[in-house]
TIMIFI-134761 format. One record per residue (C-alpha): residue in three letters; x, y, z. Coordinates in pm, 1 decimal. Layout:
// residues N
NODE:residu:u:v:w
NODE:ALA:X:Y:Z
...
***
This chain:
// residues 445
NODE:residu:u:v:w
NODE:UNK:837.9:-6828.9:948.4
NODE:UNK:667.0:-7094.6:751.9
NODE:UNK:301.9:-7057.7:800.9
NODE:UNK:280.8:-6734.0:920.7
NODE:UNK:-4.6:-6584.9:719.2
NODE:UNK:-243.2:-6904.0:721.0
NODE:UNK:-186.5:-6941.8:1087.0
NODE:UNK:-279.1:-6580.5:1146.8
NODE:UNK:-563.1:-6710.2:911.7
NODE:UNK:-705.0:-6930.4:1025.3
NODE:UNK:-698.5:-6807.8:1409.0
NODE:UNK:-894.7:-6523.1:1265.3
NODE:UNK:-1197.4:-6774.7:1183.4
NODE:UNK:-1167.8:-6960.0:1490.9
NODE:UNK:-1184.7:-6624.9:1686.5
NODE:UNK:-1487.4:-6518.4:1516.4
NODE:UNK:-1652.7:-6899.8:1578.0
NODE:UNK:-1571.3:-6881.7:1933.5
NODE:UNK:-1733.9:-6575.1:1964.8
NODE:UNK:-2069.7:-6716.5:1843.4
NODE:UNK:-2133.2:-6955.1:2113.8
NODE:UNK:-2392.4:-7182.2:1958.4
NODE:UNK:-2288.1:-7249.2:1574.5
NODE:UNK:-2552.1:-7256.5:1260.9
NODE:UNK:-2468.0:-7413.6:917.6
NODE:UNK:-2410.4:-7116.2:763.4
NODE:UNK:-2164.2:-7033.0:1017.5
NODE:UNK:-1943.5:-7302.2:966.0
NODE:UNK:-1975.4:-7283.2:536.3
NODE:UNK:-1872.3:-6909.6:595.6
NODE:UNK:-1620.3:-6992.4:803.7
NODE:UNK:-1466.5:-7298.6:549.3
NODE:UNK:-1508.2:-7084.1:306.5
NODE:UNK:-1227.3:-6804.9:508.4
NODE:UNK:-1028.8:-7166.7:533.0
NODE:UNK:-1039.1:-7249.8:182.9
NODE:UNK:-899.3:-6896.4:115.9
NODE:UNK:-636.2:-6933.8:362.8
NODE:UNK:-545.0:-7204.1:199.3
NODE:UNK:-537.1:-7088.9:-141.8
NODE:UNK:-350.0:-6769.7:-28.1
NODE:UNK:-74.8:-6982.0:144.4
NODE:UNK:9.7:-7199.1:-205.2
NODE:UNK:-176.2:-7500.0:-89.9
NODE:UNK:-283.7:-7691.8:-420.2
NODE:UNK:-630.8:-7610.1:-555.2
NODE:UNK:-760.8:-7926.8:-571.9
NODE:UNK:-609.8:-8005.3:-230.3
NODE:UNK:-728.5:-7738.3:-63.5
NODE:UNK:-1075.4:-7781.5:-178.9
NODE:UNK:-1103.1:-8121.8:-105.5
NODE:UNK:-970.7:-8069.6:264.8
NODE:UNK:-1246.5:-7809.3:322.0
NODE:UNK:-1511.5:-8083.8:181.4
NODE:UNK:-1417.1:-8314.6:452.5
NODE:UNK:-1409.7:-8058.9:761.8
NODE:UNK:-1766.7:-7937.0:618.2
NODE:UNK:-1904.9:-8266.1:613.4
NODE:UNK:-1762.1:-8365.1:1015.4
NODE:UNK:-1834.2:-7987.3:1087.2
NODE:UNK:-2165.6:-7951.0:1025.0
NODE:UNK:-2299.0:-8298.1:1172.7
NODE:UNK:-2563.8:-8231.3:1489.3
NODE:UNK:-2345.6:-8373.3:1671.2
NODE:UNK:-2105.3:-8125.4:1711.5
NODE:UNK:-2347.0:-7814.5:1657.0
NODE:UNK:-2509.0:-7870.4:1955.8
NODE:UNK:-2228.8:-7995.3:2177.7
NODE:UNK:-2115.4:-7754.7:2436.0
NODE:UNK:-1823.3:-7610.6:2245.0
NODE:UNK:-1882.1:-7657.8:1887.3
NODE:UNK:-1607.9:-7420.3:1816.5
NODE:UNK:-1369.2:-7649.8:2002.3
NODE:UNK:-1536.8:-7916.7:1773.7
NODE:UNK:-1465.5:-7784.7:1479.0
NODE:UNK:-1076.0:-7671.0:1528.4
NODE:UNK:-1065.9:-8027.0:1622.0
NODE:UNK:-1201.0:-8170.0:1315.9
NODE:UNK:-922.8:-7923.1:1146.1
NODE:UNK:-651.0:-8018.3:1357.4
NODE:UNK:-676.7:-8364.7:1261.4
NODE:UNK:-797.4:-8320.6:889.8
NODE:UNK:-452.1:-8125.7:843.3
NODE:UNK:-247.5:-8380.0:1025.1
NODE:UNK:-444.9:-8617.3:796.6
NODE:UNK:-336.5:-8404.4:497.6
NODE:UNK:9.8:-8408.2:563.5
NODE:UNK:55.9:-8787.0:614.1
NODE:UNK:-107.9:-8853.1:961.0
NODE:UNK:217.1:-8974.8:1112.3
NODE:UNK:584.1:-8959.8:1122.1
NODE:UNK:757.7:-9155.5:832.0
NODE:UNK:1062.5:-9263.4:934.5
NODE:UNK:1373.5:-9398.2:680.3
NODE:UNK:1419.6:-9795.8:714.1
NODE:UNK:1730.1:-9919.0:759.1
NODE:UNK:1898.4:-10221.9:571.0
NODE:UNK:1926.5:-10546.6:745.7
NODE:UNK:2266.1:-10576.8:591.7
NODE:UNK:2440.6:-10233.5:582.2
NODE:UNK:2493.2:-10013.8:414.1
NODE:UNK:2177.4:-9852.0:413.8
NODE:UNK:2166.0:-9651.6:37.2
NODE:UNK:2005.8:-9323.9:73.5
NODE:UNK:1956.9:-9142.0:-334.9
NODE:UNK:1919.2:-8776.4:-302.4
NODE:UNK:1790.8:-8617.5:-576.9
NODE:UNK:1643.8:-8250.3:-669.6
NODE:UNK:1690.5:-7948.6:-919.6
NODE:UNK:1938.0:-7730.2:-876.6
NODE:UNK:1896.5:-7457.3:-567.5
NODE:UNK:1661.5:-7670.7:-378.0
NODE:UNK:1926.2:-7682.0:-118.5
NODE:UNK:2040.1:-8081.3:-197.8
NODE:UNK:2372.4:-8072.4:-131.7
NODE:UNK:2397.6:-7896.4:246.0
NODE:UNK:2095.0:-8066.8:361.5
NODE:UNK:2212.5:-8411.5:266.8
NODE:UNK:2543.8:-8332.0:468.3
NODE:UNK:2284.8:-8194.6:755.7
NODE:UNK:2098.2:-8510.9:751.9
NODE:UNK:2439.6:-8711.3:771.4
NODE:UNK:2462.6:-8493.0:1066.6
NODE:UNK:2131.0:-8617.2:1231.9
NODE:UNK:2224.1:-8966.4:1122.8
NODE:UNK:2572.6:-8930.4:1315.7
NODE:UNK:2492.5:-8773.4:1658.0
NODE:UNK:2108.1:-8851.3:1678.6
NODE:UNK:2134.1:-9246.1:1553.8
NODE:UNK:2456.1:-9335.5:1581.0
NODE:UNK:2536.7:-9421.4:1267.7
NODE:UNK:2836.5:-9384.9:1069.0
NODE:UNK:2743.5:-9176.6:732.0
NODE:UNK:2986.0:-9179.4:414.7
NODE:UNK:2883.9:-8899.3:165.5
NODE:UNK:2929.3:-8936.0:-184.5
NODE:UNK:2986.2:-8703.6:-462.4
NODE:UNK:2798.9:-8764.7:-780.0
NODE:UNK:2703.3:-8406.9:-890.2
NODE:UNK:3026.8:-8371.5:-1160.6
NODE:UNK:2867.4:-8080.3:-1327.4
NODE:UNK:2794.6:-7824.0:-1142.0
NODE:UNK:3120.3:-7615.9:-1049.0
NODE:UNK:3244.4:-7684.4:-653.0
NODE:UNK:2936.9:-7907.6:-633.0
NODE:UNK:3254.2:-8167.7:-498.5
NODE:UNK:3413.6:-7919.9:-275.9
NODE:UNK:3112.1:-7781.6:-102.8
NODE:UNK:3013.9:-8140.8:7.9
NODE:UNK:3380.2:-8178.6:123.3
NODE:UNK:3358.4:-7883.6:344.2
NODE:UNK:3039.4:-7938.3:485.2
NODE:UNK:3167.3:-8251.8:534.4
NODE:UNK:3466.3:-8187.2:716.6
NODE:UNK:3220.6:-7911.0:958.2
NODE:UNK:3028.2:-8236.2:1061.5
NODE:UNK:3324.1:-8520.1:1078.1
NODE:UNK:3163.9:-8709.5:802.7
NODE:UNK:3334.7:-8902.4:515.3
NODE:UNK:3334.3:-8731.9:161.2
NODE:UNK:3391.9:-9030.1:-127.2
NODE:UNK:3500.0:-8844.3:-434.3
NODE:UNK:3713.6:-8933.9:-726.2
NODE:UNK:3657.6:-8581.1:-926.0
NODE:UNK:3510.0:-8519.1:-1267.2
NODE:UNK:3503.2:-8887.6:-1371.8
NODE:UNK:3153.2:-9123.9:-1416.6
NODE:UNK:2835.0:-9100.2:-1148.9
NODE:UNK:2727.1:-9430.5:-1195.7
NODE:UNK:3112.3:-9569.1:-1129.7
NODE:UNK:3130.3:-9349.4:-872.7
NODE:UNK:2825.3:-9411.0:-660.9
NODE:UNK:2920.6:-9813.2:-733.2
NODE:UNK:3288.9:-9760.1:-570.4
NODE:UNK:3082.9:-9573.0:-306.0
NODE:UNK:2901.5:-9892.0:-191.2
NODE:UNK:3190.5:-10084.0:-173.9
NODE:UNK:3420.5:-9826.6:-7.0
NODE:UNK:3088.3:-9803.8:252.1
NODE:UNK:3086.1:-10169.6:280.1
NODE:UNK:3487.2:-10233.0:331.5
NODE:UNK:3525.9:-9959.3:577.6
NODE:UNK:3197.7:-9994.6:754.7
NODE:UNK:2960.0:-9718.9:704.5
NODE:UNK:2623.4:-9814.0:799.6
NODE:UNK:2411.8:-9553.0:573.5
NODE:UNK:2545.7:-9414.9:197.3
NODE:UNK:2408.0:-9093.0:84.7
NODE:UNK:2466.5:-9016.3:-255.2
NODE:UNK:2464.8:-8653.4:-376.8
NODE:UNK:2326.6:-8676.8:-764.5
NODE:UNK:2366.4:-8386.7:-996.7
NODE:UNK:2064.0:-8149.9:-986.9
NODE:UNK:1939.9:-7897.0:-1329.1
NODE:UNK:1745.7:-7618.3:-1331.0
NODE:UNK:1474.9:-7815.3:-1499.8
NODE:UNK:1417.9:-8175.6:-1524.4
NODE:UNK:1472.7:-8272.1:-1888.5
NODE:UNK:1574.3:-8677.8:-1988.9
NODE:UNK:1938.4:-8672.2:-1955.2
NODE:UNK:1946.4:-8577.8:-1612.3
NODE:UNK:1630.6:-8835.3:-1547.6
NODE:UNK:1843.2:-9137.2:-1799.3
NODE:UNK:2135.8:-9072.3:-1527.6
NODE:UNK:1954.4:-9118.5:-1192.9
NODE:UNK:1785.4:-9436.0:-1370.1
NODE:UNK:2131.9:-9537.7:-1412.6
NODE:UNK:2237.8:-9470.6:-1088.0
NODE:UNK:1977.0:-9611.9:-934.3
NODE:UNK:1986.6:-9918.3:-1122.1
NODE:UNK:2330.0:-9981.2:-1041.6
NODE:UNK:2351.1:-9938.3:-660.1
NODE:UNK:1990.5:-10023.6:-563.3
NODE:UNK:1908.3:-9735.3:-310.7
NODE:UNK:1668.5:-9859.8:-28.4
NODE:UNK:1548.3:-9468.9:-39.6
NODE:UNK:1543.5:-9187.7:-316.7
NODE:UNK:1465.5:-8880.2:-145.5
NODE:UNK:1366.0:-8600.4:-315.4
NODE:UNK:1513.8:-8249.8:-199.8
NODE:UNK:1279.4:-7941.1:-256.7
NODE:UNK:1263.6:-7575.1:-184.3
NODE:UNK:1012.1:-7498.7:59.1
NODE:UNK:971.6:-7158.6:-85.0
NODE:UNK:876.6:-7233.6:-414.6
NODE:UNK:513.4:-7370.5:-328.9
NODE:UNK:346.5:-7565.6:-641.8
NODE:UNK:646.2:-7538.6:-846.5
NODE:UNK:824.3:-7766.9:-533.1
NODE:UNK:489.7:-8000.8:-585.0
NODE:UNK:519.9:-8000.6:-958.4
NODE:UNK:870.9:-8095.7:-957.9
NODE:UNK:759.9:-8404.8:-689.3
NODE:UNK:512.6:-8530.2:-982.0
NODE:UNK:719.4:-8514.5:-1220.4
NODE:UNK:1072.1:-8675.4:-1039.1
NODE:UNK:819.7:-8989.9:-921.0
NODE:UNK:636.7:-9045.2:-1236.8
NODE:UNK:1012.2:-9082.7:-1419.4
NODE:UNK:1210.1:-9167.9:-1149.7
NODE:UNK:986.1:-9338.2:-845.4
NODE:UNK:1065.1:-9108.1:-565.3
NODE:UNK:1033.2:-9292.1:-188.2
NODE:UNK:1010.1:-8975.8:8.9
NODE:UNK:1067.5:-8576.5:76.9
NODE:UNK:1278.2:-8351.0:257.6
NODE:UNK:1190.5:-7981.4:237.7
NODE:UNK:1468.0:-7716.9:309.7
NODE:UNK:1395.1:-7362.2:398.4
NODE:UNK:1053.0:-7421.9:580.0
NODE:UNK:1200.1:-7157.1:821.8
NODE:UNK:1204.6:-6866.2:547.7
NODE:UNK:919.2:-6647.9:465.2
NODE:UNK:740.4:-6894.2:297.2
NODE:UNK:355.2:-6980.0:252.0
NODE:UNK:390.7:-7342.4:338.1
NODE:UNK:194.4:-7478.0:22.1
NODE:UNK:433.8:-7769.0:-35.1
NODE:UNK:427.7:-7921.1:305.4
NODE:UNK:38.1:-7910.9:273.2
NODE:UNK:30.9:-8065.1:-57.7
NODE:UNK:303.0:-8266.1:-162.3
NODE:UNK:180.9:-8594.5:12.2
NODE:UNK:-155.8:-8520.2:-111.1
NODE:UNK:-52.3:-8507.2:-456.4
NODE:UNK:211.2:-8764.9:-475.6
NODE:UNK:84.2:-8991.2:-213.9
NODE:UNK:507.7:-8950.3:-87.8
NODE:UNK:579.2:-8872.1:277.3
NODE:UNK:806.2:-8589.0:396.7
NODE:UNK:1066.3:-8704.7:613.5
NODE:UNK:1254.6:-8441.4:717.5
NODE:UNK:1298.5:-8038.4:686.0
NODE:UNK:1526.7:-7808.8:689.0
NODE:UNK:1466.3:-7526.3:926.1
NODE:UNK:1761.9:-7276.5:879.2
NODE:UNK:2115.0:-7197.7:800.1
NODE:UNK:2299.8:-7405.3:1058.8
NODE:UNK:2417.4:-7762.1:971.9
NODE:UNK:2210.3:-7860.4:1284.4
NODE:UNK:1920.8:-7752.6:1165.7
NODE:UNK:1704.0:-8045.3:1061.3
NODE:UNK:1446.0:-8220.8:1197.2
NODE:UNK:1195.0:-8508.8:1149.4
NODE:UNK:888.9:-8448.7:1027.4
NODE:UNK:588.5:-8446.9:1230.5
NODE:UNK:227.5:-8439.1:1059.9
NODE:UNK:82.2:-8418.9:1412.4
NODE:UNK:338.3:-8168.5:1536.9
NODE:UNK:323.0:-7934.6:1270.3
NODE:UNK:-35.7:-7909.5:1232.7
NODE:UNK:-47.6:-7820.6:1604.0
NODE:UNK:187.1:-7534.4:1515.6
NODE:UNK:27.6:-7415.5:1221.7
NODE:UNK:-303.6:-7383.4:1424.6
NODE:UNK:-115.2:-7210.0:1728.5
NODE:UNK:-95.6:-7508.0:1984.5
NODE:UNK:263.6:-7512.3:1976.2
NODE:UNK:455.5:-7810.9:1976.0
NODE:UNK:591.2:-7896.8:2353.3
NODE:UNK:707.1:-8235.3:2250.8
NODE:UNK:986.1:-8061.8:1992.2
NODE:UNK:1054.6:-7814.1:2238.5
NODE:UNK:1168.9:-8119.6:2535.5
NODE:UNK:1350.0:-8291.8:2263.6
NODE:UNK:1561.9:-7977.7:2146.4
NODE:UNK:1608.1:-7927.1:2548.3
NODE:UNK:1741.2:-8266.4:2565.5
NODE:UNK:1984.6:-8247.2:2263.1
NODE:UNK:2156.3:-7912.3:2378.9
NODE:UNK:2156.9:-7932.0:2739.0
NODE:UNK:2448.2:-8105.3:2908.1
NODE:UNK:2274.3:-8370.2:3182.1
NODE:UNK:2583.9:-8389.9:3406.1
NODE:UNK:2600.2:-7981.6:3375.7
NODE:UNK:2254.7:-7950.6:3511.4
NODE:UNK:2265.1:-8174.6:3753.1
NODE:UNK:2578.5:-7982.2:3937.2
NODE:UNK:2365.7:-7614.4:3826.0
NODE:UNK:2093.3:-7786.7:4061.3
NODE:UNK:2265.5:-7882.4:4352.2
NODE:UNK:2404.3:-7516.7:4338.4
NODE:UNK:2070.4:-7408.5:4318.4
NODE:UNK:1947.1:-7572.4:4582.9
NODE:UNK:2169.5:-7390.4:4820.1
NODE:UNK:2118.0:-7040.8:4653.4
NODE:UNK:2440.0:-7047.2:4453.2
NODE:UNK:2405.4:-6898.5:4103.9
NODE:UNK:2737.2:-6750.5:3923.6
NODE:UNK:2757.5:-6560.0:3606.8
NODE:UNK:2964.2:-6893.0:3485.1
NODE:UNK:2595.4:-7071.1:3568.4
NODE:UNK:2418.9:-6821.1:3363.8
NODE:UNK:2681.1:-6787.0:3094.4
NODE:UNK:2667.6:-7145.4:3056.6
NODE:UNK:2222.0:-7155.8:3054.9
NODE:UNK:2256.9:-6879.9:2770.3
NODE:UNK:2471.2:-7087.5:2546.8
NODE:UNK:2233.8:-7384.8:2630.3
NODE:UNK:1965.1:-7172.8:2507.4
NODE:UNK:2079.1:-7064.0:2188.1
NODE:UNK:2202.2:-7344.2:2099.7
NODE:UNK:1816.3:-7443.6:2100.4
NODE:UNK:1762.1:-7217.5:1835.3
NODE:UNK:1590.7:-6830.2:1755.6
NODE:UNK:1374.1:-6699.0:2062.5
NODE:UNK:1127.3:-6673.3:1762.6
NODE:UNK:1134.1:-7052.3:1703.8
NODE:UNK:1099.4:-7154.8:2044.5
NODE:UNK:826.2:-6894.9:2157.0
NODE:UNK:601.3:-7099.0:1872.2
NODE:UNK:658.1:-7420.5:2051.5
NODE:UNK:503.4:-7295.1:2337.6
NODE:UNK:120.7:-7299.8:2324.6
NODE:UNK:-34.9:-6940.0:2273.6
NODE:UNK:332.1:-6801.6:2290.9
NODE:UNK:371.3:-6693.5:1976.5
NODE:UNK:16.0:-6482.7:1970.9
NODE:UNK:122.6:-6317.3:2267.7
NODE:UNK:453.3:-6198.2:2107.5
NODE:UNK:302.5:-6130.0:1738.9
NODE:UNK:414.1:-5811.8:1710.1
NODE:UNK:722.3:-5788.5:1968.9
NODE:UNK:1072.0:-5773.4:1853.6
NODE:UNK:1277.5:-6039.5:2036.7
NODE:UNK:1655.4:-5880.9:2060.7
NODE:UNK:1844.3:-6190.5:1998.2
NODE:UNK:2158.7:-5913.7:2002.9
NODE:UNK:2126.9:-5873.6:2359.7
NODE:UNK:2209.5:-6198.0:2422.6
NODE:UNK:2523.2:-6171.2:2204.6
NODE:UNK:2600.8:-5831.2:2430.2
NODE:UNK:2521.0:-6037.9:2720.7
NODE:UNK:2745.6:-6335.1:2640.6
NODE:UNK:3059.6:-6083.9:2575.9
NODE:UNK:3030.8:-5858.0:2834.6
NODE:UNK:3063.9:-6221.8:3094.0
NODE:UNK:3345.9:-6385.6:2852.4
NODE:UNK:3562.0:-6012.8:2901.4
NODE:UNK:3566.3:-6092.8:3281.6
NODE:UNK:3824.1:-6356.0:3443.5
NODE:UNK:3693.4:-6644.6:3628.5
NODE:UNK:3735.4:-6529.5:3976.0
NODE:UNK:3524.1:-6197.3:3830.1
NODE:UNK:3266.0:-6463.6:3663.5
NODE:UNK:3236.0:-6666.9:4018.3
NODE:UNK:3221.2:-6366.3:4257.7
NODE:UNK:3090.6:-6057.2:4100.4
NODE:UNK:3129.6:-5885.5:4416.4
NODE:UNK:3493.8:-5808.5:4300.1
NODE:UNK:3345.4:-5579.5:4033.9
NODE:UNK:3484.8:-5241.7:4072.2
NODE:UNK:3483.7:-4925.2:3864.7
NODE:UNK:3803.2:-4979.2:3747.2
NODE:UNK:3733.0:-5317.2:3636.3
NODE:UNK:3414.4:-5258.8:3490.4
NODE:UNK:3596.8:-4998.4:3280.5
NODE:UNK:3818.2:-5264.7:3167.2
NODE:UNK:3554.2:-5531.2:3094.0
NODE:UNK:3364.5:-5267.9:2889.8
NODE:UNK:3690.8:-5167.3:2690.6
NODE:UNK:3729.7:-5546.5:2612.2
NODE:UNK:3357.0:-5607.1:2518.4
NODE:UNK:3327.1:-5296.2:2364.8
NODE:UNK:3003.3:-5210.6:2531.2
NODE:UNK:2954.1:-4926.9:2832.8
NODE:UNK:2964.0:-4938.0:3209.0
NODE:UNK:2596.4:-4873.2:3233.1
NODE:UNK:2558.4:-5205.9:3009.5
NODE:UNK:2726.6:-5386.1:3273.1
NODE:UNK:2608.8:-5216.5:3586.1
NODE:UNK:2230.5:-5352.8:3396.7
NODE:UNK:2349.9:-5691.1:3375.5
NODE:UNK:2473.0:-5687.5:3717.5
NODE:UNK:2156.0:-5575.5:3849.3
NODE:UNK:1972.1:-5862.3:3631.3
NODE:UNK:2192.0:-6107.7:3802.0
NODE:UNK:2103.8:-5937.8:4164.2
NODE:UNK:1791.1:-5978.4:4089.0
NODE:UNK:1793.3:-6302.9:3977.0
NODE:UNK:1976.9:-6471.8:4266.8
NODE:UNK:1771.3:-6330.7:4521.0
NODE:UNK:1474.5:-6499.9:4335.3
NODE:UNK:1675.2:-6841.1:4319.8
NODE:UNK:1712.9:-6792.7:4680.1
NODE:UNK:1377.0:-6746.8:4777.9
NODE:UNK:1292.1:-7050.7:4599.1
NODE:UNK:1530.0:-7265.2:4705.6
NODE:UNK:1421.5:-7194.4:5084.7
NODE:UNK:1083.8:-7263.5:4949.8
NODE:UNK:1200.2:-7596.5:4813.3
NODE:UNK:1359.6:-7692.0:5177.8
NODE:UNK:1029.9:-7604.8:5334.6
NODE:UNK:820.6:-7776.8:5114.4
NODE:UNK:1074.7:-8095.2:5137.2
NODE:UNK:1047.0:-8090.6:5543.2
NODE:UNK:658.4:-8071.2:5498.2
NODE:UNK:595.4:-8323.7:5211.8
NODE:UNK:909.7:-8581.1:5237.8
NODE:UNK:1035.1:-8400.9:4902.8
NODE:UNK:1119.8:-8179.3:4649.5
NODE:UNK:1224.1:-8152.3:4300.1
NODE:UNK:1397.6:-7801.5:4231.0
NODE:UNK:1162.4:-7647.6:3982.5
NODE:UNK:1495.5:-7560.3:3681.0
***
């Protein structure tokens, strides 16, 4: 994950600065000076870096907080909100026309990832907002450039405007109007990328731009390219004007330099990242949020809004009443699994939870054995599902043969599931004691 090795980092220092109790000078200017490395190591831009560690020093070392109570406390504080600081303070979010359609210029070199995560954003746009996207094709050059936007497209429901090979600047002007007429409510305009920037490419987007007027250029970078992603930033706004960022692969093994420096260089807000493969995979970007991970807080308000995105209200409200009486199927926990993953990698959600991710640095999560899990209850028929009591050998033997896993594999699941309901049992007689005593209860799932 993104920020990996400077969280590990910088937890290191604040280990060894809890450990001191009381804190000298010289403590905290070793300790920046393990930051400032961190920093360095994890792509953040020199000068960036070094001025970020200037301003922690000078709040750090202040009486004030050596002699408070916790001055280690103190000082991850300052950090916490210095980085926050660093990475735009707070959530930039895109402003929408007053008359629609809204014109969203996307613009990038060539691998960045431009073309999928404008479609995923469309996707956002769509089931998050409401809206009603229209993707257009401008990139004419590079070969299926068109037909890759069409089927991602098509995955998410969304409008592709193409007419071929023919002129961008025509194009993305029909665009507007074919937005307009039909009533899309946000454009998003997929502009040829290169694997450098060089004046043609910059004399078309000036072109483009001039012609349709976006309300936002966003610039598309790789996460995983570190300065060269920042570089490219200074250079597309200094010809171009960019409005804003989105960074794509912030979920890959990548040092995290560009988040950390790309507003501080170009004074331009990220907006949104991508964090992995799917087309659902994109999120808004939160200064606050992500500093909090990065330091090893977590990030519980993320965490409740991917729960509320992926799990069904109406579906939980029936799983509750049948956990209230001490009903659970393996339909109620097929169902809860698919919830879950549909919330993303155990991995991503164990470092939303504060301190989770320490405690499992090192553990493998085997996101297989929910896959195993998940077949081994869709190979069983729905009476089998809703009353595993029916479960003999001879129909284990056929679940396994249509799962392709063994009878042991099931016999373990079956125990799980034992196991389990006698637990939602005992709390759900603890629930109707507890509502007799206190005039109420909320079931704890």
């Amino acid at each position: 994950m993104a920020f990996e090795n400077l969280s590990d980092k910088l937890s290191g220092v604040f280990k060894k600065l809890r450990s001191k109790g009381r804190l000298s000078e010289s403590d905290v200017k070793e300790a920046m000076r393990e930051i400032r490395m961190a920093l360095l190591e994890a792509d953040v831009n020199f000068k960036v870096a070094r001025d970020f560690v200037a301003r922690v020093s000078e709040k750090a070392v202040g009486g004030e907080i050596l002699e408070s109570l916790s001055p280690a406390q103190q000082v991850i504080k300052i950090v916490n909100e210095e980085l926050t600081s660093l990475m735009g303070g707070s959530q930039n979010r895109i402003r929408m026309a007053n008359n629609p359609p809204t014109v969203i210029m996307f613009v990038g070199l060539q691998g960045a990832g431009k073309t999928t995560n404008i479609a995923k954003l469309a996707g956002y746009f769509k089931k998050r907002e409401s809206r009603r996207p229209l993707l257009c094709a401008c990139d004419v050059y590079r070969p299926a450039a068109i037909e890759q936007l069409k089927v991602v497209g098509g995955q998410l429901d969304i409008p592709v405007f193409e007419q071929g090979q023919g002129n961008p600047i025509e194009i993305a002007k029909a665009a507007y109007e074919h937005a307009r007429r039909h009533g899309n409510d946000v454009l998003m305009i997929d502009t040829a990328g290169r694997l450098h920037i060089d004046e043609q490419l910059m004399d078309e987007l000036k072109s483009i731009k001039a012609a349709v007027k976006p309300h936002e250029i966003m610039l598309v970078v790789d996460g995983m390219t570190g300065q060269d992603a920042v570089n490219a930033a200074s250079a597309f706004d200094e010809a171009l004007g960019i409005d804003s960022v989105l960074i794509t692969k912030l979920d890959g093994d990548a040092r995290g330099g560009a988040a950390l420096s790309i507003k501080a260089v170009t004074g331009k807000p990220i907006k949104f990242v991508g964090m992995g493969e799917k087309l659902d995979q994109i999120e808004p970007f939160h200064p606050d949020r992500m500093a909090s991970r990065i330091l090893g807080m977590g990030d519980v308000l993320s965490l409740i809004e991917k729960a509320q995105q992926n799990f069904d209200e109406k579906k939980a409200v029936d799983m509750e009443t049948r956990l209230r009486k001490g009903k659970l199927n393996l339909e109620d926990f097929l169902e809860q699994m698919k919830q879950m993953k549909g919330m993303g990698s155990m991995e991503e959600i164990a470092g939303m939870i504060p301190g989770m991710n320490a405690q499992l640095k090192g553990a493998t999560i085997d996101e297989k054995a929910l896959a195993r899990t998940e077949a081994i209850i869709l190979s069983m028929t729905p009476q089998e599902r809703a009353n595993p009591d029916l479960l003999n050998f001879s129909r284990k033997k056929r679940i396994a043969a249509g799962c392709g896993q063994r009878v042991e594999d099931i016999n373990r699941l079956l125990k799980q599931f034992e196991m389990t309901q006698k637990m939602v049992k005992q709390m759900a007689g603890m629930g109707k004691r507890m509502g007799k005593r206190k005039g109420g209860f909320k079931f704890p799932f």
